[in-house]
C-alpha positions in Angstrom: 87.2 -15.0 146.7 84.7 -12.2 147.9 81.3 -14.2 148.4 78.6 -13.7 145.5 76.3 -10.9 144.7 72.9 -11.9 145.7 70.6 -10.1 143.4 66.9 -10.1 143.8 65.5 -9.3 139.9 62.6 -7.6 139.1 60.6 -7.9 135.5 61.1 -11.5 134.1 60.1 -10.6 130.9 62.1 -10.5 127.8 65.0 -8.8 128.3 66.0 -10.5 131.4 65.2 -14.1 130.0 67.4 -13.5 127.1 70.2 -11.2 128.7 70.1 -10.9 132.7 69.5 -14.3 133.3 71.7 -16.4 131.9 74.7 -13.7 132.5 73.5 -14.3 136.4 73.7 -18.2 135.9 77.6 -18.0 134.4 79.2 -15.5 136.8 80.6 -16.2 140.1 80.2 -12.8 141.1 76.5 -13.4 141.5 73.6 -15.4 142.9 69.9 -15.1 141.8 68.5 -15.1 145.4 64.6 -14.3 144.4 62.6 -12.6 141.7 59.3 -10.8 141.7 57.5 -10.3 138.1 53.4 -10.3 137.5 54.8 -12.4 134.2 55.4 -15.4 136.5 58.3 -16.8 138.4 61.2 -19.0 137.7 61.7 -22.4 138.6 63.9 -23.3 141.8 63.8 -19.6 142.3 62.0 -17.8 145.3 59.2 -16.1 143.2 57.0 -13.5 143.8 54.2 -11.2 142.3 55.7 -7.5 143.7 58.7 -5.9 144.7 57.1 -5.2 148.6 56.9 -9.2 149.1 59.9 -9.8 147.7 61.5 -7.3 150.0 59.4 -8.5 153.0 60.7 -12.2 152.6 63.8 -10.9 153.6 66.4 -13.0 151.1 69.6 -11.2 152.7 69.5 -9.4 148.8 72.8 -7.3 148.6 71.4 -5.9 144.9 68.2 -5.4 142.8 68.3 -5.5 139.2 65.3 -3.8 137.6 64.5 -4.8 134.3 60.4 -3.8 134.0 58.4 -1.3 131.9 60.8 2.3 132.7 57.5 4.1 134.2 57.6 1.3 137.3 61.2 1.4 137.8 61.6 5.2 139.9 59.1 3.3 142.5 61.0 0.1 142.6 64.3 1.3 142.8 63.8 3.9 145.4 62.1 1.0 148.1 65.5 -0.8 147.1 67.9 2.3 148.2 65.9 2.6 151.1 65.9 -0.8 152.1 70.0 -0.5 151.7 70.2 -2.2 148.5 72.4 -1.3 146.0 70.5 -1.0 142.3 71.1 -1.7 138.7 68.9 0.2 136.3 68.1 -1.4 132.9 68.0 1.4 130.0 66.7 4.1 130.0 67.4 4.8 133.6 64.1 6.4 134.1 60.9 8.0 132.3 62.0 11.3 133.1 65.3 13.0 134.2 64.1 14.6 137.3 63.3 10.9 139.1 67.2 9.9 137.9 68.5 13.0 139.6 66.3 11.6 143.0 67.8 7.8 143.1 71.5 9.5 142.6 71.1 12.0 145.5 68.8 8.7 147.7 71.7 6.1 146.4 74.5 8.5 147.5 73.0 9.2 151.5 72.2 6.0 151.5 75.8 4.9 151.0 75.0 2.3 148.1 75.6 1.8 143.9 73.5 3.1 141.5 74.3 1.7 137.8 72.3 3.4 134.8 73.3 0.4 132.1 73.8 1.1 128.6 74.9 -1.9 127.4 75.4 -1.2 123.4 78.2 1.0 124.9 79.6 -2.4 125.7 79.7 -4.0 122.0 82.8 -5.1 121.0 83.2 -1.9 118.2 82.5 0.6 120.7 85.4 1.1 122.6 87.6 0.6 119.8 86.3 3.6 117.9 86.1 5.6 120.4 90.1 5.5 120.6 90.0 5.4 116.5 88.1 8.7 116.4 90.0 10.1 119.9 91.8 13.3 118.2 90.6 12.9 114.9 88.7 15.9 113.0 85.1 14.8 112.0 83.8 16.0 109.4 79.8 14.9 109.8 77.9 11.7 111.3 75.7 9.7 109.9 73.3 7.0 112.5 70.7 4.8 110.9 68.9 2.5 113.8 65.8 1.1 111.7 63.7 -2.1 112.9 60.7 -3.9 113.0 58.9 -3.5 116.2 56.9 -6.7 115.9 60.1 -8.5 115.8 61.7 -6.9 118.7 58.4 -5.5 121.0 55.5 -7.6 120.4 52.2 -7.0 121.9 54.2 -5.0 124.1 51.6 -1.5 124.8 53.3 0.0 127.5 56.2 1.4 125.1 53.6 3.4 123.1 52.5 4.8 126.2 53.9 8.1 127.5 56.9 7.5 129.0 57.3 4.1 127.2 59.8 6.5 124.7 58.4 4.6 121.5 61.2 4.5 118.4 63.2 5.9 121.7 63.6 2.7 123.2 66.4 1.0 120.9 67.1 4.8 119.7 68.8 5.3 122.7 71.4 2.5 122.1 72.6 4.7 119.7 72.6 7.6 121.4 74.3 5.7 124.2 77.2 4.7 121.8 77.6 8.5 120.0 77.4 10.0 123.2 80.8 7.7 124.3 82.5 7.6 120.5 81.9 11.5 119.5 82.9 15.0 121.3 79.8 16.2 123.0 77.4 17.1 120.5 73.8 18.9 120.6 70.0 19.1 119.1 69.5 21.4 116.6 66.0 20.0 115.6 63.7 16.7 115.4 61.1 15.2 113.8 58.4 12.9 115.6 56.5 10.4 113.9 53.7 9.4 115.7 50.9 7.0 115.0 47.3 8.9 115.4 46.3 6.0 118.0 49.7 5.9 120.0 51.1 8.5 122.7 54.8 7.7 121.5 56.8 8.2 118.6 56.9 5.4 115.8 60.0 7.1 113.8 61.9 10.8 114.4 64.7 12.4 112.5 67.2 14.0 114.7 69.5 16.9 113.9 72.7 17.8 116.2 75.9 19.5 115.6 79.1 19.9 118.1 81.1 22.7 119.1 83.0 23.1 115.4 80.0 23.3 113.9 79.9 19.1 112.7 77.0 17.7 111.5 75.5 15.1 113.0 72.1 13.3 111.9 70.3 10.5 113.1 67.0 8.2 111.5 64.9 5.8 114.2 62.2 4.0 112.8 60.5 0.9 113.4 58.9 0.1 110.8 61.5 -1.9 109.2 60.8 -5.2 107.5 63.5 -7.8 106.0 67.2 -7.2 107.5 67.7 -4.8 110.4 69.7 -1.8 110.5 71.5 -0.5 113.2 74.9 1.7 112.2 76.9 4.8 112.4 78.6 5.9 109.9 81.5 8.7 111.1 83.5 11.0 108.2 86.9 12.1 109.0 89.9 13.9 107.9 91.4 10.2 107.6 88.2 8.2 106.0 85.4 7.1 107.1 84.5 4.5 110.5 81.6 2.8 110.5 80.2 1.1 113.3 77.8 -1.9 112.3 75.5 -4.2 113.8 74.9 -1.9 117.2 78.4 -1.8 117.5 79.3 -5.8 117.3 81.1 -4.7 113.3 83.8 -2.1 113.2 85.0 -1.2 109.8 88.0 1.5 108.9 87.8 2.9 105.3 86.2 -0.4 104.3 88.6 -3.1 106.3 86.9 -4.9 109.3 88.8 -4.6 112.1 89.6 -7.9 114.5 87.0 -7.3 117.6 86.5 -9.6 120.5 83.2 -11.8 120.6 80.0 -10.5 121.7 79.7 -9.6 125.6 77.3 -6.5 126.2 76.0 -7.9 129.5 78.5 -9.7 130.7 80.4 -6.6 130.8 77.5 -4.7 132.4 77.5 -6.9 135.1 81.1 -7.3 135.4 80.7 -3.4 135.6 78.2 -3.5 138.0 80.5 -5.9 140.2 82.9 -3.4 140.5 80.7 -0.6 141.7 79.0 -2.7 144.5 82.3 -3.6 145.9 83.9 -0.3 145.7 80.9 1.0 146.8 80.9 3.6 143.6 78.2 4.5 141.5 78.1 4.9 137.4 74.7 7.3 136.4 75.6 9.0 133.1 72.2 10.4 131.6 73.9 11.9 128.0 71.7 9.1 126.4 68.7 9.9 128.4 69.1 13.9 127.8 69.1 14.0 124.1 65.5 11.7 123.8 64.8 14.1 126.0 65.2 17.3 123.9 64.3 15.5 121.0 60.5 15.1 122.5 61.0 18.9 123.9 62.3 20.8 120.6 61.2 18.1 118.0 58.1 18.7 116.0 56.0 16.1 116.2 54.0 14.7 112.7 50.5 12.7 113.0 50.9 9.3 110.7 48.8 6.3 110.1 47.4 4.4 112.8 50.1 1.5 114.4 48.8 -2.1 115.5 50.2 -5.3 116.2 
């Protein structure tokens, strides 16, 4: 068996306490060799307060998996190229497009992976509707991602801040999953919501259409209460698919389809795996490019003030 991964994480907040960390724990293909977060360290675990003393310890890493706030991570994963380190990028992959485009072209003369995650695209539904809806006329697309950010973000400023992407944030799941399900699609118009005390959007209403003219409309908001919605709903010329849950329901003209159980990170690592040892790298920025249009072409609306 090839010896483990030994990943050096970056941002023990909540994402990797809930996701990243216990995937780590359960696969043999890794080993948590050292973190560095300013939230604290873990237990038993080589901990420090920056990426530069982590690096300096020198923990014989093989990876870094950067899960902090997206406007830290160009930094962070650029000293880990450099230091010969092969990365994994939570989602998004970056605050702007131009810093992705840097760590592909530093990740690829440097001779090591470079993984932009998206891991909704690995819900159970997803893959199974994208071979549902492979050759199949669509008639028009309908994508509802509405939640309560004081559930999911709380107290969390930096993702009103620019480049924190606001309503963007989980939006992007779903773009993530259209942009692997549907034919390649593009923005026709938006609408940003923003708070008058925020930089980032709190809701937008997205408009797209694809090369036969299908259209394709999507509502973020967080300001949700009560039960959460995250689904698309896809017409065709042989009913409708709708994709439920972020992906974890898959229904076909109204019968649930058998689905494996829930394994979004498990398969991003086991994804990740690959690409180290084949020394490959996976950066699709779809996702990332249609937020991005949406804050270029969208028009953006003052609302009421947001607070925690």
């Amino acid at each position: 068996m090839a010896q483990p991964i030994r990943i050096g994480l970056v941002g023990v907040g909540k994402i990797a306490r809930d996701q990243h960390l216990p995937v780590i724990a359960a696969s043999p293909d890794y080993a948590l060799a050292a973190v560095a977060s300013r939230q604290g360290g873990l237990d038993g675990v080589p901990s420090y307060r920056t990426l530069d003393a982590m690096l300096a310890a020198r923990h014989d890493l093989d990876a870094l998996v950067l899960c902090q706030p997206t406007q830290a991570r160009f930094e962070a994963a650029r000293a880990g190229i450099a230091a010969g380190l092969h990365v994994f990028l939570e989602k998004p992959p970056g605050a702007t497009l131009a810093e992705v485009g840097i760590l592909v072209a530093a990740a690829r003369a440097q001779g090591v992976s470079l993984f932009a995650s998206w891991h909704s695209r690995y819900a159970p539904g997803v893959e199974p509707a994208r071979q549902w809806l492979s050759g199949r006329r669509i008639r028009s697309v309908s994508i509802a991602w509405l939640e309560d950010v004081r559930h999911w973000h709380p107290n969390q400023d930096w993702i009103w801040e620019a480049g924190g992407m606001g309503v963007f944030d989980p939006g992007i799941n779903a773009l993530s999953i259209a942009t692997h399900i549907l034919p390649p699609f593009v923005l026709t118009g938006a609408t940003l919501s923003v708070p008058e005390n925020r930089q980032a959007p709190i809701a937008a209403d997205l408009r797209f259409t694809d090369s036969d003219g299908t259209p394709i409309q999507a509502a973020f908001d967080w300001r949700q209460t009560g039960p959460q919605t995250w689904d698309i709903r896809v017409e065709t010329e042989d009913g409708e698919l709708v994709l439920s849950k972020g992906g974890a329901v898959l229904a076909v003209n109204g019968r649930d389809q058998p689905l494996p159980p829930e394994a979004e990170y498990r398969g991003l690592y086991d994804r990740f795996a690959a690409l180290v040892r084949s020394g490959a790298s996976d950066v699709d920025l779809n996702p990332l490019i249609h937020a991005a249009d949406a804050f270029l072409r969208g028009e953006r609306r003052n609302v009421e003030a947001f607070t925690d």
